[in-house]
SERO-4910 file (N, C-alpha, C, O; in steps of 0.05 Angstrom, whole numbers):
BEGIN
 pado doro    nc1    nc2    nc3   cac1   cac2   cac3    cc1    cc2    cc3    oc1    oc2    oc3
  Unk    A     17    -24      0      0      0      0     18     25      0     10     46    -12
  Unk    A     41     24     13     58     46     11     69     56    -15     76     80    -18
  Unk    A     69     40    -31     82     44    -74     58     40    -74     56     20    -87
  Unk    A     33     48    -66     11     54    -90     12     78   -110      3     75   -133
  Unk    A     22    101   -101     36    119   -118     46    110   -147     34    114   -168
  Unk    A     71     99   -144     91     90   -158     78     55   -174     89     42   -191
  Unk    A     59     50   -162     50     21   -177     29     45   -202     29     44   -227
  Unk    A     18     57   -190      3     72   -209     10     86   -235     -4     91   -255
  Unk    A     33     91   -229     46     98   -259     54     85   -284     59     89   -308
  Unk    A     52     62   -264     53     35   -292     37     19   -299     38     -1   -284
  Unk    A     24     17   -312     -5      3   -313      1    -28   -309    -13    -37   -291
  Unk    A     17    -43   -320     12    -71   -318     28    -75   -280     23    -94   -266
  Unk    A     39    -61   -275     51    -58   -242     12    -53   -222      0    -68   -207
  Unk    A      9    -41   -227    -22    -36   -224    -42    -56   -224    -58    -63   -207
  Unk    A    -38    -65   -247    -53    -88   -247    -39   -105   -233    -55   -106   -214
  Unk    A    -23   -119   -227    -21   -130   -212    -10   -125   -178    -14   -142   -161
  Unk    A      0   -108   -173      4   -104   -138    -29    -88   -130    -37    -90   -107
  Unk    A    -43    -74   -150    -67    -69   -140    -92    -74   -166   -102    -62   -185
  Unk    A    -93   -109   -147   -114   -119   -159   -145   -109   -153   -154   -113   -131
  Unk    A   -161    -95   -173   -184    -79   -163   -180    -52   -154   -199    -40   -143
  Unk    A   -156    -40   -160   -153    -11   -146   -136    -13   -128   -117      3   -131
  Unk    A   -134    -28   -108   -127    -29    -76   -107    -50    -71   -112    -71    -84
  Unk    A    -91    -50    -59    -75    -65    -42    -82    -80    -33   -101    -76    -19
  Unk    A    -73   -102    -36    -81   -130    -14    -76   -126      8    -55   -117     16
  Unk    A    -99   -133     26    -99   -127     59    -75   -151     62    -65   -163     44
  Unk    A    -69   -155     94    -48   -167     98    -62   -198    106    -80   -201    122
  Unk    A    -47   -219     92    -66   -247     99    -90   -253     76   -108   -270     74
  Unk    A    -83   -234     64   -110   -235     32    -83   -256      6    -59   -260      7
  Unk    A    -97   -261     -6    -90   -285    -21    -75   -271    -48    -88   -262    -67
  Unk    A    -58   -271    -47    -40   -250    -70    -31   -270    -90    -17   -289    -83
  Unk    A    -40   -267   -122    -44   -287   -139    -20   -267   -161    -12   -244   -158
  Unk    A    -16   -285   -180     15   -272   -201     15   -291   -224     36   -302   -230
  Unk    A     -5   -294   -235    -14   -322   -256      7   -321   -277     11   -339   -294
  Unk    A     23   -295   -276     39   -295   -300     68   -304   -302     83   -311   -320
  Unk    A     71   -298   -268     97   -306   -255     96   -339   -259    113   -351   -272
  Unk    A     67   -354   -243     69   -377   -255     75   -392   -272     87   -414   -272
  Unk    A     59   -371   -294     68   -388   -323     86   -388   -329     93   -408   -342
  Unk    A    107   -367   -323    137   -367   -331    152   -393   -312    165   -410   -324
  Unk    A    149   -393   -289    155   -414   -273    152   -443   -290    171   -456   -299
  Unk    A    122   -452   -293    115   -467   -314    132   -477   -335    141   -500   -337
  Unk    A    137   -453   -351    150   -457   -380    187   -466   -368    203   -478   -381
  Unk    A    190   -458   -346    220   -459   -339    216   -497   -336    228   -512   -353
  Unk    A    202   -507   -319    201   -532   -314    190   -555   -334    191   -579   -330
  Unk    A    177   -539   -357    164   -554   -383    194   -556   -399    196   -578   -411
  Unk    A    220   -534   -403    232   -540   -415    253   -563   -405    263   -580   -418
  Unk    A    257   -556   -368    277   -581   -355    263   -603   -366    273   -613   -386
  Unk    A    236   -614   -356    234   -636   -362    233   -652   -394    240   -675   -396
  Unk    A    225   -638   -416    238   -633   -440    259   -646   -438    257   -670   -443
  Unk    A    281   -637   -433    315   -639   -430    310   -664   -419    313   -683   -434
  Unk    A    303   -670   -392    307   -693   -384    293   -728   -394    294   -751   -387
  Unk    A    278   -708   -416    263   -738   -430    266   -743   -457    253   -756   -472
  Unk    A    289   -726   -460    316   -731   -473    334   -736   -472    352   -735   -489
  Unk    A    334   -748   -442    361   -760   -434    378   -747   -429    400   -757   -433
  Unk    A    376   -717   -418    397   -707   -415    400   -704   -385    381   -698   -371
  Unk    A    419   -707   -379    429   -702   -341    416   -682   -335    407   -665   -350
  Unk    A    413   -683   -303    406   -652   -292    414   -627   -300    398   -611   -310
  Unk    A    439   -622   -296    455   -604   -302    447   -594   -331    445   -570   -334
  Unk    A    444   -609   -349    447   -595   -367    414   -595   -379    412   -583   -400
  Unk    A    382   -611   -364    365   -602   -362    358   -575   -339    334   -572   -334
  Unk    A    370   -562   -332    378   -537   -321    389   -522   -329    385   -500   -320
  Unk    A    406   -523   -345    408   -505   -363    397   -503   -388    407   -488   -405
  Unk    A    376   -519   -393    359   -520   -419    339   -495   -404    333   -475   -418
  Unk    A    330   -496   -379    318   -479   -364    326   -455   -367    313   -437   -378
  Unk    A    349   -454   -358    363   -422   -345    362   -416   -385    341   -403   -387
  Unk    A    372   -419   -409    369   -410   -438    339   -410   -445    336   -391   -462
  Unk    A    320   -419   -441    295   -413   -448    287   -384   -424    273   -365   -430
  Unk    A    294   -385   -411    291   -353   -391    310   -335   -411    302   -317   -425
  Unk    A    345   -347   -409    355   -312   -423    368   -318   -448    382   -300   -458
  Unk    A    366   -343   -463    361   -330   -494    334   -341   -514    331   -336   -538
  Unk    A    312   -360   -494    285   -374   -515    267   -344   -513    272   -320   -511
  Unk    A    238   -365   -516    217   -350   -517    219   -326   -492    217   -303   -499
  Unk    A    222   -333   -468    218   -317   -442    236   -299   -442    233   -281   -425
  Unk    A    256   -297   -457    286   -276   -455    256   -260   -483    245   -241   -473
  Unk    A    250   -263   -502    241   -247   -521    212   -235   -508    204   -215   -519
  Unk    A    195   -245   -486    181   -232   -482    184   -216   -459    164   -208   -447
  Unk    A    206   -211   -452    218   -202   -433    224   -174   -448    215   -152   -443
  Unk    A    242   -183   -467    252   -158   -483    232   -152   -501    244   -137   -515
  Unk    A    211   -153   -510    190   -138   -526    177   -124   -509    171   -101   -516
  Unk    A    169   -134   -481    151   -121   -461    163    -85   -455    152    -63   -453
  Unk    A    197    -96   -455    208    -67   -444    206    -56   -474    192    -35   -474
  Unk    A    215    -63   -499    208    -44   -522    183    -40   -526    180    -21   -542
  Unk    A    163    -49   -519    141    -43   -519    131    -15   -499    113      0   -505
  Unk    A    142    -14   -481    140      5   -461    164     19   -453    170     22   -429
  Unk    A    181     31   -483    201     53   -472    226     43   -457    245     57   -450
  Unk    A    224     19   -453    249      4   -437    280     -1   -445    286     -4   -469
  Unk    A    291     -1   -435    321      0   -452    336    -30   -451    356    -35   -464
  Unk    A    319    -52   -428    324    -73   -433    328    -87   -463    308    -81   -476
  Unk    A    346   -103   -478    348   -118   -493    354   -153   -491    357   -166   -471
  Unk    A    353   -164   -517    359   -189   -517    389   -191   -508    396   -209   -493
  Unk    A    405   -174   -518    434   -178   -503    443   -169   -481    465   -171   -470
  Unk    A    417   -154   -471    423   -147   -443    427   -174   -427    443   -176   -408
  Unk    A    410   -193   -437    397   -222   -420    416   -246   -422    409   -267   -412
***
């Protein structure tokens, strides 16, 4: 509730730290469906890797490259060019 100010200037920050306008009271059920999905896609690509036979290690790093150079590194970097951001693909 204290960055309601500062969540307000960014619309998709808005939408999500103030779902409905307002701040989640404290002990209210704070949801991030998008964070999920990224989570998701991180563990869709390990296991991928691993049912290809590939070791841990290197089904974890099929992980950690689908975050900073697959799909999730590009919607990462369109979101900030989309919104004035100076983030890039080679930032990542």
């Amino acid at each position: 509730a204290g960055q309601r100010a500062f969540f307000q200037k960014h619309e998709t920050s808005a939408r999500l730290f103030l779902p409905g306008g307002k701040a989640p009271e404290a002990g209210e059920l704070f949801k991030n469906p998008d964070y999920a999905a990224t989570l998701t896609r991180l563990v869709e690509a390990e296991q991928t890797a691993l049912a290809r036979r590939a070791t841990r290690s290197q089904a974890l790093k099929a992980a950690g490259d689908r975050f900073y150079k697959g799909d999730i590194a590009r919607d990462i970097a369109g979101f900030f060019a989309q919104h004035g951001g100076v983030l890039t693909m080679d930032d990542l």
